[in-house]
LOBALO-682117 format. One record per residue (C-alpha): residue number from 1; x, y, z; residue in three letters. Coordinates in steps of 0.5 Angstrom, whole numbers. Example, Ala and Ser with C-alpha at 12.3 -4.5 7.8 and 13.67 -1.06 7.14 Angstrom:
# LOBALO-682117
[atom 1,[25,-9,16],"ALA"] [atom 2,[27,-2,14],"SER"] 
This chain:
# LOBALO-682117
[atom 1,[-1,-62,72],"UNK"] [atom 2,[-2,-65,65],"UNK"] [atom 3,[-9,-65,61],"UNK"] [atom 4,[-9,-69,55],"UNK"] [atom 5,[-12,-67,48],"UNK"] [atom 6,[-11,-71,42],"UNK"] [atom 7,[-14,-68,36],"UNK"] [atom 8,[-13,-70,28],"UNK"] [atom 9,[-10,-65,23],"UNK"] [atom 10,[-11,-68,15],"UNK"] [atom 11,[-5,-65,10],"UNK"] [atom 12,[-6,-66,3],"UNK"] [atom 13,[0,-70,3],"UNK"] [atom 14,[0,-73,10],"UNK"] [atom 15,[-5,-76,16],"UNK"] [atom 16,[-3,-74,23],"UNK"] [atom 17,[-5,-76,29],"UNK"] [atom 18,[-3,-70,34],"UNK"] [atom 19,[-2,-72,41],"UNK"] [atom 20,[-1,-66,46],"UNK"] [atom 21,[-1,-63,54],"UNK"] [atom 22,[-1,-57,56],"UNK"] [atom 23,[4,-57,61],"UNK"] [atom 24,[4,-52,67],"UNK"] [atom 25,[8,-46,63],"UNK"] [atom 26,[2,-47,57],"UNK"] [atom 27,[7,-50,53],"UNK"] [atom 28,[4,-56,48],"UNK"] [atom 29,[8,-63,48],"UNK"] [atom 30,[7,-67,42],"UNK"] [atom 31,[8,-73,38],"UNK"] [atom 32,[6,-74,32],"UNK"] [atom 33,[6,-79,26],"UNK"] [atom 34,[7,-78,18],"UNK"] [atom 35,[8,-81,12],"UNK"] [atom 36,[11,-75,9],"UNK"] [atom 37,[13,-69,13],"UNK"] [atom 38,[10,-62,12],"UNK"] [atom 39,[15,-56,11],"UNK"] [atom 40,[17,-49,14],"UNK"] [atom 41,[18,-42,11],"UNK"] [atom 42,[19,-38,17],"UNK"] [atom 43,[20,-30,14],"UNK"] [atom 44,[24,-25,19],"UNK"] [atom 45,[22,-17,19],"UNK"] [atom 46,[29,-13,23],"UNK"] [atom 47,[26,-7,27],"UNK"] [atom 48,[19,-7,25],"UNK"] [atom 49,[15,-2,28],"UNK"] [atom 50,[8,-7,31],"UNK"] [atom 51,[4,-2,27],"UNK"] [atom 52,[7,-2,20],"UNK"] [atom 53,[3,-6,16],"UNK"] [atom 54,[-4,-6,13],"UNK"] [atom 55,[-7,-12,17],"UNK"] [atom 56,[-5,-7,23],"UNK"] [atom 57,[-10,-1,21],"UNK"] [atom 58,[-4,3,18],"UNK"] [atom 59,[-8,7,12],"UNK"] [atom 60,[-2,9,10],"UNK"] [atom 61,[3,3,8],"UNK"] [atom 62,[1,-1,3],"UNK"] [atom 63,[3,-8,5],"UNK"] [atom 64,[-3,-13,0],"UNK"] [atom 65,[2,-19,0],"UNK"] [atom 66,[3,-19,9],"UNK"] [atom 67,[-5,-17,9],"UNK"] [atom 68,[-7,-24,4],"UNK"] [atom 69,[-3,-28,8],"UNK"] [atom 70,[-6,-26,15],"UNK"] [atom 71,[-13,-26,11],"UNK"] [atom 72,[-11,-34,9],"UNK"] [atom 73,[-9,-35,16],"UNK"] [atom 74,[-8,-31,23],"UNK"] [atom 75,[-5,-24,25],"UNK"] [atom 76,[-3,-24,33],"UNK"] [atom 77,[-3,-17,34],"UNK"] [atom 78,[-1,-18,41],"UNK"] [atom 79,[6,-22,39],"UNK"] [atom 80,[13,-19,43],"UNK"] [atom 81,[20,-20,44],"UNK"] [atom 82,[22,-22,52],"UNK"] [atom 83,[29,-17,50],"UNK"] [atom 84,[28,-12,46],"UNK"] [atom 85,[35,-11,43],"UNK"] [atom 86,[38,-14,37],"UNK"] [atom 87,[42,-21,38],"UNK"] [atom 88,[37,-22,44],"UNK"] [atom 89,[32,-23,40],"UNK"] [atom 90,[34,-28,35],"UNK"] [atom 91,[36,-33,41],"UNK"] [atom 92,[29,-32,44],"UNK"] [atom 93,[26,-34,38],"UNK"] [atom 94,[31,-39,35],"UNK"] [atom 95,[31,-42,43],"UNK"] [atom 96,[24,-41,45],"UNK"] [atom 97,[27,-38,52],"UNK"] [atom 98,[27,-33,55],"UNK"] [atom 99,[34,-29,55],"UNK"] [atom 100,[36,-31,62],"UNK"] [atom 101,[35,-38,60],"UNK"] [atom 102,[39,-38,54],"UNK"] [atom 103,[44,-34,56],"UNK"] [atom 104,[44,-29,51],"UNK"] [atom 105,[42,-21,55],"UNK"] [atom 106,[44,-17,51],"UNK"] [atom 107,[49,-16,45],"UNK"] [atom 108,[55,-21,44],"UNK"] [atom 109,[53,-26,49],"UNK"] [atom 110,[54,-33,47],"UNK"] [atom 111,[46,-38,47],"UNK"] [atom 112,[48,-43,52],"UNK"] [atom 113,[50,-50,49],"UNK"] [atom 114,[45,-54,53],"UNK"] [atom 115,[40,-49,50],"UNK"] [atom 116,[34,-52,45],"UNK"] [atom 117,[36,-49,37],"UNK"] [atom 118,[30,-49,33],"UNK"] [atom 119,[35,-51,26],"UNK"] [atom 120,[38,-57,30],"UNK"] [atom 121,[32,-60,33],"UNK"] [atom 122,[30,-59,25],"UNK"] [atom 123,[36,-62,22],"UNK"] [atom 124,[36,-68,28],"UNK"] [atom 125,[28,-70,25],"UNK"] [atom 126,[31,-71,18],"UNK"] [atom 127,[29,-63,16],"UNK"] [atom 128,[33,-59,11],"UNK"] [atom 129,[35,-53,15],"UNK"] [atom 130,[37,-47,10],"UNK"] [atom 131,[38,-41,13],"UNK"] [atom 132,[39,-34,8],"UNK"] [atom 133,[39,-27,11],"UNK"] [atom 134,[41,-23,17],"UNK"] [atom 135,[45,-28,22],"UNK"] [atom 136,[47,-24,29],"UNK"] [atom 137,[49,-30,34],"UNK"] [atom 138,[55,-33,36],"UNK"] [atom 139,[58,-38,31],"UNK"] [atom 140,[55,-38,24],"UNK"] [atom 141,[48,-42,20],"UNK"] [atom 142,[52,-48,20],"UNK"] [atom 143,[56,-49,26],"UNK"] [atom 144,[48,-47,29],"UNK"] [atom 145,[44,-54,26],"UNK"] [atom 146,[43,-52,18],"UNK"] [atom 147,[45,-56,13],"UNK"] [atom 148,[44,-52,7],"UNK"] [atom 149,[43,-44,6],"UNK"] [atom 150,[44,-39,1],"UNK"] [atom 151,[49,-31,2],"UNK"] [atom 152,[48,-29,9],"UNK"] [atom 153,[50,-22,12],"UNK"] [atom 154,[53,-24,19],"UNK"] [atom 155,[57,-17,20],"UNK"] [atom 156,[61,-11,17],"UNK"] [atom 157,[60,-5,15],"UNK"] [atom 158,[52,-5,14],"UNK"] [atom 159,[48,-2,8],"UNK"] [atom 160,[42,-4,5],"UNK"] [atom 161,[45,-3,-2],"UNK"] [atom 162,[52,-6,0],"UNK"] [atom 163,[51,-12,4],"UNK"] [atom 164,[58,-16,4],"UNK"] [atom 165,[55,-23,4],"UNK"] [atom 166,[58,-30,6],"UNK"] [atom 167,[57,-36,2],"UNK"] [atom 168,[53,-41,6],"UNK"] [atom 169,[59,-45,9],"UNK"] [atom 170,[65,-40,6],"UNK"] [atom 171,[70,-36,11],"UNK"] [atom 172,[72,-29,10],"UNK"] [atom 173,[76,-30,4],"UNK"] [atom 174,[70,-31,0],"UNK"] [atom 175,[66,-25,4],"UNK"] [atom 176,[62,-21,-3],"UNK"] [atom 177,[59,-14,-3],"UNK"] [atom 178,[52,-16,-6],"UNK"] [atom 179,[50,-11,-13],"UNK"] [atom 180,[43,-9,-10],"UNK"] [atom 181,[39,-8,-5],"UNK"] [atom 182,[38,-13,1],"UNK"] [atom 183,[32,-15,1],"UNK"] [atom 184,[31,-16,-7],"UNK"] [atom 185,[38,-21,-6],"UNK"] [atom 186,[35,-25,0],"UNK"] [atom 187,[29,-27,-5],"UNK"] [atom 188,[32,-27,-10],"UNK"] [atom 189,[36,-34,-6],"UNK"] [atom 190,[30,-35,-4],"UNK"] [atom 191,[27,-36,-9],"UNK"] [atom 192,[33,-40,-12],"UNK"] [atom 193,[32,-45,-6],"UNK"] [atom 194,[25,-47,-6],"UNK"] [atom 195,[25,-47,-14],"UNK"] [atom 196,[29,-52,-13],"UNK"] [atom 197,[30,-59,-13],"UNK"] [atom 198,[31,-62,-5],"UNK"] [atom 199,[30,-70,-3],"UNK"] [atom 200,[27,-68,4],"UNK"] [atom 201,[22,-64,8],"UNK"] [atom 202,[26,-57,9],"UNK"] [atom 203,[25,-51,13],"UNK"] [atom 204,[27,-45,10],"UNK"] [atom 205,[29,-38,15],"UNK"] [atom 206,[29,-32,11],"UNK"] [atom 207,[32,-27,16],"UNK"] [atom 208,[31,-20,13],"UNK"] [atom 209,[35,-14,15],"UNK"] [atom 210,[30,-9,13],"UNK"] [atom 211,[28,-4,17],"UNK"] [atom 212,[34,-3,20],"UNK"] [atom 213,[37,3,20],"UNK"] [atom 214,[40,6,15],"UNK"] [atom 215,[33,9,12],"UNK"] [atom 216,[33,9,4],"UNK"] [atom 217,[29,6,-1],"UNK"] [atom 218,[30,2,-5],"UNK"] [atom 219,[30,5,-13],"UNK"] [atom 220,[23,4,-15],"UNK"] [atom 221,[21,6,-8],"UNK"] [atom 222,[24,13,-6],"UNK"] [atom 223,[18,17,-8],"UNK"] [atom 224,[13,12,-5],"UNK"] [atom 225,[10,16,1],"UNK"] [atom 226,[11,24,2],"UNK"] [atom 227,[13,25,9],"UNK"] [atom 228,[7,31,8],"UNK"] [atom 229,[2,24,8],"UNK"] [atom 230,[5,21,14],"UNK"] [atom 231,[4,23,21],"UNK"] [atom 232,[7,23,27],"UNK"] [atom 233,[5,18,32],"UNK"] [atom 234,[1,19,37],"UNK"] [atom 235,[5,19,43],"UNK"] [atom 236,[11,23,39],"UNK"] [atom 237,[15,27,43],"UNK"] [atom 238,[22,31,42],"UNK"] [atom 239,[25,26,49],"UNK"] [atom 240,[23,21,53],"UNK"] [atom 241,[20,23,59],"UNK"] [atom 242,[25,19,64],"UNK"] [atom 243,[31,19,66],"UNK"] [atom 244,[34,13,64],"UNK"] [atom 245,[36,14,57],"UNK"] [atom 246,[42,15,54],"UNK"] [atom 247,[42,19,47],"UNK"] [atom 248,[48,17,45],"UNK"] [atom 249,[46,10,44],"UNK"] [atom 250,[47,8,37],"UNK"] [atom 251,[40,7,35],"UNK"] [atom 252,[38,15,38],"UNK"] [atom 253,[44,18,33],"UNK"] [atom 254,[41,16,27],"UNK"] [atom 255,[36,23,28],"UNK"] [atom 256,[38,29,32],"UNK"] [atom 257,[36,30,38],"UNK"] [atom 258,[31,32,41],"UNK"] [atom 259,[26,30,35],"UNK"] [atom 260,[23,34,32],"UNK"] [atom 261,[16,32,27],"UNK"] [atom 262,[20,34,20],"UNK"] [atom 263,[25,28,22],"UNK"] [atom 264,[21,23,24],"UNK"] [atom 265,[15,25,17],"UNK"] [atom 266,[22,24,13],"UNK"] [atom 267,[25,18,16],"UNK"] [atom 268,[17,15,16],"UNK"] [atom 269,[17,16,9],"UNK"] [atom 270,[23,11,7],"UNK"] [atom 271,[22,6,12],"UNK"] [atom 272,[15,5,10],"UNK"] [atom 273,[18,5,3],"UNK"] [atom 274,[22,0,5],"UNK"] [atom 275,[17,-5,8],"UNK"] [atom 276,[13,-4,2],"UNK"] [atom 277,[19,-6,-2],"UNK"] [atom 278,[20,-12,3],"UNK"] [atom 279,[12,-15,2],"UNK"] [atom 280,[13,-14,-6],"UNK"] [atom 281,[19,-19,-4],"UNK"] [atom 282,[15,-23,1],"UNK"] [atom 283,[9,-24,-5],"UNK"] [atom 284,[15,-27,-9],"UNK"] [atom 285,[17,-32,-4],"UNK"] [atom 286,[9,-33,-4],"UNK"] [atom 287,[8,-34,-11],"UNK"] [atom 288,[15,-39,-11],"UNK"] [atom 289,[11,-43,-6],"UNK"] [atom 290,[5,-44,-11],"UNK"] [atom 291,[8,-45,-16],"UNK"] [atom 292,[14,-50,-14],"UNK"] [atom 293,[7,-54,-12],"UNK"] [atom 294,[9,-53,-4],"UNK"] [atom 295,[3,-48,-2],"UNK"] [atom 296,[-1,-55,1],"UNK"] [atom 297,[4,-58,5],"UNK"] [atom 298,[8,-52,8],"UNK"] [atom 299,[7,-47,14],"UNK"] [atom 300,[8,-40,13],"UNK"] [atom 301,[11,-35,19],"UNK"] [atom 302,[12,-28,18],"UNK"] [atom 303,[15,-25,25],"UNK"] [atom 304,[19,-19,26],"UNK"] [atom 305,[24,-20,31],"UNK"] [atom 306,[23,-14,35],"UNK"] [atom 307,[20,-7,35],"UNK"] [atom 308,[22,0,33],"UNK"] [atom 309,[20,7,36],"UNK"] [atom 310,[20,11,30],"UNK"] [atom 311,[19,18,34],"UNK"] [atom 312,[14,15,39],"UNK"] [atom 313,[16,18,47],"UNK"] [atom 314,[22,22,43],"UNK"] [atom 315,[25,15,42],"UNK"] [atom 316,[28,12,35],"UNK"] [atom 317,[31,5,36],"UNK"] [atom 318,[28,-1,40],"UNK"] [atom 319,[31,-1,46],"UNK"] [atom 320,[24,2,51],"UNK"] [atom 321,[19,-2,54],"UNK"] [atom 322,[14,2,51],"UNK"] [atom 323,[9,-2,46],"UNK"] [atom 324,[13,0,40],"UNK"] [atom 325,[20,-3,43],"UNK"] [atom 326,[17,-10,45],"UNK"] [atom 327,[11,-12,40],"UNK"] [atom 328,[11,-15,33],"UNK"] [atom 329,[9,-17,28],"UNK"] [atom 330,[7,-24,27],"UNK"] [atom 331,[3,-27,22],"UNK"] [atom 332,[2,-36,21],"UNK"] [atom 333,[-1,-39,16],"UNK"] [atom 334,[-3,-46,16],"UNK"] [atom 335,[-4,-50,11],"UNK"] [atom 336,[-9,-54,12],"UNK"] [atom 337,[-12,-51,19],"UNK"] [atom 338,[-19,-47,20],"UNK"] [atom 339,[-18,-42,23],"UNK"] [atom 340,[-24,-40,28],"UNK"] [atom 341,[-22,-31,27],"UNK"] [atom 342,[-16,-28,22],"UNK"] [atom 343,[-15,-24,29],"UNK"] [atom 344,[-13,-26,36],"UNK"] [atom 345,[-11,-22,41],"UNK"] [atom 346,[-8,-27,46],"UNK"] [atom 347,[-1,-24,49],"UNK"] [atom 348,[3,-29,45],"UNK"] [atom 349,[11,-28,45],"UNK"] [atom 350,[16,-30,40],"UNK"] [atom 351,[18,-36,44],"UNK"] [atom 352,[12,-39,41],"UNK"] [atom 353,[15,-40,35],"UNK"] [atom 354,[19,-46,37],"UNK"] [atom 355,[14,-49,39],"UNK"] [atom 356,[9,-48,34],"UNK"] [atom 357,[13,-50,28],"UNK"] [atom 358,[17,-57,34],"UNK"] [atom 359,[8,-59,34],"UNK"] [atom 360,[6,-58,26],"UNK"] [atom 361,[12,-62,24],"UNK"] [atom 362,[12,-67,29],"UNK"] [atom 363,[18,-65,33],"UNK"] [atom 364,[18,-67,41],"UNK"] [atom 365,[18,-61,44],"UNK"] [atom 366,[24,-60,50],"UNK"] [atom 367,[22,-60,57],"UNK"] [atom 368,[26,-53,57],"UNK"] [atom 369,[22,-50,52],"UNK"] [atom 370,[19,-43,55],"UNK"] [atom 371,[14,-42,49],"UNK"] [atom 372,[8,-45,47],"UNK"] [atom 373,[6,-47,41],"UNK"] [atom 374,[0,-42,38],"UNK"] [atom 375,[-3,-47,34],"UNK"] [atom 376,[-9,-48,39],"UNK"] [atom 377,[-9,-41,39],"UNK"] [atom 378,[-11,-42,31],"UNK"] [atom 379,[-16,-47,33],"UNK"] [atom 380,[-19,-42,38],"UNK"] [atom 381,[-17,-45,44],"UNK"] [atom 382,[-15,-39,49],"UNK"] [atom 383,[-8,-41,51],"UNK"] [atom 384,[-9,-39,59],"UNK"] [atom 385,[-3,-33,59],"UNK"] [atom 386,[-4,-27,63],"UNK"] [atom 387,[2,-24,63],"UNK"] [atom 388,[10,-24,60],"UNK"] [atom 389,[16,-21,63],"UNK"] [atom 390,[21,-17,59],"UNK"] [atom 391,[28,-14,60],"UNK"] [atom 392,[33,-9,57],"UNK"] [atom 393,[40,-10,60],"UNK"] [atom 394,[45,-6,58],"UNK"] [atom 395,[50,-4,65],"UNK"] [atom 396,[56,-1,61],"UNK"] [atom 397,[51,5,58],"UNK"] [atom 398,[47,5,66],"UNK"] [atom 399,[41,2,62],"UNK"] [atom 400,[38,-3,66],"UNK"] [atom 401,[29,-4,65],"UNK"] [atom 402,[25,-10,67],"UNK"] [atom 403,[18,-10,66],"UNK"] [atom 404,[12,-15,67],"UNK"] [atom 405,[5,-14,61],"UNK"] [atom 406,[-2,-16,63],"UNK"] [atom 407,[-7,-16,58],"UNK"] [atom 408,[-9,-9,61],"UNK"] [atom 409,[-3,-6,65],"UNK"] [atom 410,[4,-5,64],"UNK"] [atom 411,[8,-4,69],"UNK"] [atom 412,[16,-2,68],"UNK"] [atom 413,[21,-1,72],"UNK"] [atom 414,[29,3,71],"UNK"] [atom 415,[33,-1,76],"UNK"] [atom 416,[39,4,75],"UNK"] [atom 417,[35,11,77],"UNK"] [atom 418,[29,8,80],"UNK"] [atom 419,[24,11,76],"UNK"] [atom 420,[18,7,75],"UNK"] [atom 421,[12,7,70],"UNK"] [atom 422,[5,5,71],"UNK"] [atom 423,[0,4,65],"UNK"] [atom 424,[-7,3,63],"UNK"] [atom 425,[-7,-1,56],"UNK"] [atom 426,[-14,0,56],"UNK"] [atom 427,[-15,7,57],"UNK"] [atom 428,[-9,9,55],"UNK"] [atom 429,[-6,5,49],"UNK"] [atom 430,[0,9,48],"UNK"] [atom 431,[2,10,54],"UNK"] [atom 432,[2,18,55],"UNK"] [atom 433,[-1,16,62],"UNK"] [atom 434,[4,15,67],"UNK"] [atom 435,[-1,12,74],"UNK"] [atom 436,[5,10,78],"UNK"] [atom 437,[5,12,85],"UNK"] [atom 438,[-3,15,84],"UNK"] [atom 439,[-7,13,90],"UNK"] [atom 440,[-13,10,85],"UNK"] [atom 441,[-8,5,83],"UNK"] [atom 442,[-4,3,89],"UNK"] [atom 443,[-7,-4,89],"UNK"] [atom 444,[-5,-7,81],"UNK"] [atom 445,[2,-2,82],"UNK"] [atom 446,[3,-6,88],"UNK"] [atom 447,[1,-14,85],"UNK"] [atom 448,[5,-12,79],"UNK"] [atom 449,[11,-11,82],"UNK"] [atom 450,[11,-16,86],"UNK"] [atom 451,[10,-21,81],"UNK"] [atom 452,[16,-17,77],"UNK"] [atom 453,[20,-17,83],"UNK"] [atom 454,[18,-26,84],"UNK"] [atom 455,[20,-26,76],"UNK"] [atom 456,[27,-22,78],"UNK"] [atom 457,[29,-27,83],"UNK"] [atom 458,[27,-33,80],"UNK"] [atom 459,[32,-32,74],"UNK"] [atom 460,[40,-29,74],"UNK"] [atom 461,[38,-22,72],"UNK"] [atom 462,[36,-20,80],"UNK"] 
């Protein structure tokens, strides 16, 4: 079941002797030796649209920092989270699992104790794990594996110009309302930390809250872009064209309903003002890196953490099977590595983040690992995945959507009213096109829902 490759990788500061196997999910063991551990900065984007970057064909936002870190190193454009919906995605990511692995389902579950955590692996293998940013799991950084952090948002009252942030290891007490806006004060501790002095090999994880609702610019950036100059995205639409959707969920109150194109070009112009405020941030973690003489030892990851719909089939928020709600942005930068294109199209989840950070730093993987590391991947060696499954679980608001992805097809199904989608990716890329139930399509509607059906009752989400 296992085939062994062994490989050399040469850093600037260490010599590496790789050893992995692919084990039968494509997930990558490794072993590896060092005299000086190489670091980790890991940049997390909220509610990021898949296509609100330049690197991602946007003509219209300017995101030069992101686009020169994807010429430097690989852009995944087919990167997705596994549960579309805030706290499920950041315990896959952290977790390298899927949410009925982990535990975390939806909102206000708790990571199972027997769960991988990328900081604690980290923090075992002798790193310095720092958290700065959005928290939205159970506990806190430091009760998760950091052992170092800076001002962390960890709930409350939610503006991008008056987050009340907590200390690294503070309580309540010491809860204060930042005096600018959110990504500017993340970076700003950012950058004090890898300006700093450290005595160990760390890894950084910068959580941005951007761009979670509320739409407003930073100053300096709220005449950017003129809704005038922003289109509506192809697959606009005033509702969504199912049953299974509930307006009332938070996300969807942010504009009225049903959606009109006046709104959706507003709120487009502030949200892409807000990203492009957020890669300038990014370039200053950048140039901290460079200057702080740690650009040749560290890998840098951009990923968002879920999706955002921004009008797409008359949807705000996040929580759709649609492209818009499951794809992410993802963006990895070794330092030293080749890599064979600046653009890979392999199916690719956030669960492979774990993993992929676990391989370059020489961190043994565990067993219960779900993702695999994308490093191959960066060599141009193609990580065999066929497929990924997905889930939005939410029965209080009768809301329950699993969903199974191919390269080519998507096939959904909204388990509370038994509506069920069918889409051709290829010819149909903004899913305008529902197949299901079609003659023509019978034999992959009935192989999809099988295999999703297999998927269902192999984990505790039947």
């Amino acid at each position: 079941m296992h085939s062994p490759l062994t490989f050399s990788l040469s850093l600037s500061l260490s010599v590496w002797l790789v050893v992995t196997t692919s084990a039968a999910f494509g997930a990558t063991r490794s072993l590896a030796v060092s005299t000086s551990k190489p670091n980790v900065v890991l940049l997390l984007s909220d509610d990021h649209n898949y296509h609100a970057l330049g690197c991602a064909g946007n003509g219209i936002l300017r995101t030069p920092n992101l686009d020169r870190l994807a010429a430097n190193g690989v852009y995944f454009d087919r990167c997705f989270t596994p549960n579309p919906i805030c706290t499920p995605s950041r315990a896959c990511l952290y977790t390298g699992q899927d949410s009925w692995s982990n535990g975390v389902t939806f909102n206000g579950k708790a990571i199972n104790p027997d769960s991988p955590l990328l900081p604690r692996l980290l923090a075992d293998a002798g790193y310095e794990t720092c958290f700065i940013g959005k928290w939205h799991n159970d506990g806190k950084p430091w009760t998760r594996g950091y052992t170092t952090g800076e001002r962390c948002w960890a709930g409350g009252r939610f503006d991008h110009f008056e987050l009340a942030l907590t200390p690294f290891g503070g309580g309540p007490e010491s809860r204060q309302t930042a005096k600018d806006y959110s990504s500017t004060v993340f970076t700003d501790d950012a950058v004090k930390y890898l300006t700093g002095d450290r005595q160990r090999p760390f890894c950084m994880v910068l959580a941005y809250t951007v761009g979670h609702d509320v739409f407003r610019a930073p100053p300096g950036y709220e005449d950017r872009y003129s809704p005038d100059d922003v289109p509506v995205p192809p697959n606009f639409m005033g509702k969504p064209p199912f049953e299974q959707f509930n307006p009332k969920i938070r996300d969807e109150t942010v504009l009225p309903f049903p959606r009109t194109k006046k709104d959706i070009r507003e709120a487009t112009a502030e949200y892409y003002a807000m990203f492009e405020h957020l890669d300038a941030q990014i370039g200053r973690i950048l140039a901290a890196l460079k200057e702080s003489k740690l650009e040749e030892n560290t890998l840098v990851i951009f990923a968002s953490v879920k999706g955002m719909s921004m009008g797409s089939h008359g949807i705000i928020g996040k929580q759709t099977m649609y492209e818009e709600g499951i794809r992410t942005s993802l963006i990895v930068r070794h330092p030293t590595l080749k890599p064979t294109t600046h653009k890979c199209s392999e199916l690719v989840s956030t669960m492979d983040i774990l993993p992929t950070i676990c391989e370059f730093t020489g961190v043994k993987i565990p067993a219960s690992v779900e993702g695999q590391s994308l490093l191959g991947l960066y060599r141009g060696i193609r990580n065999g995945r066929e497929r990924l499954f997905f889930s939005y679980h939410d029965p209080r608001r009768s809301t329950v959507t699993r969903a199974v992805r191919t390269r080519r097809h998507k096939l959904v199904d909204h388990l509370v009213t038994g509506e069920r989608q069918l889409f051709d990716l290829s010819a149909d890329p903004y899913e305008l096109r529902n197949l299901a139930g079609l003659p023509k399509s019978k034999d992959i509607e009935t192989e999809l829902s099988q295999e999703l059906l297999r998927w269902r009752q192999g984990s505790a989400g039947k």
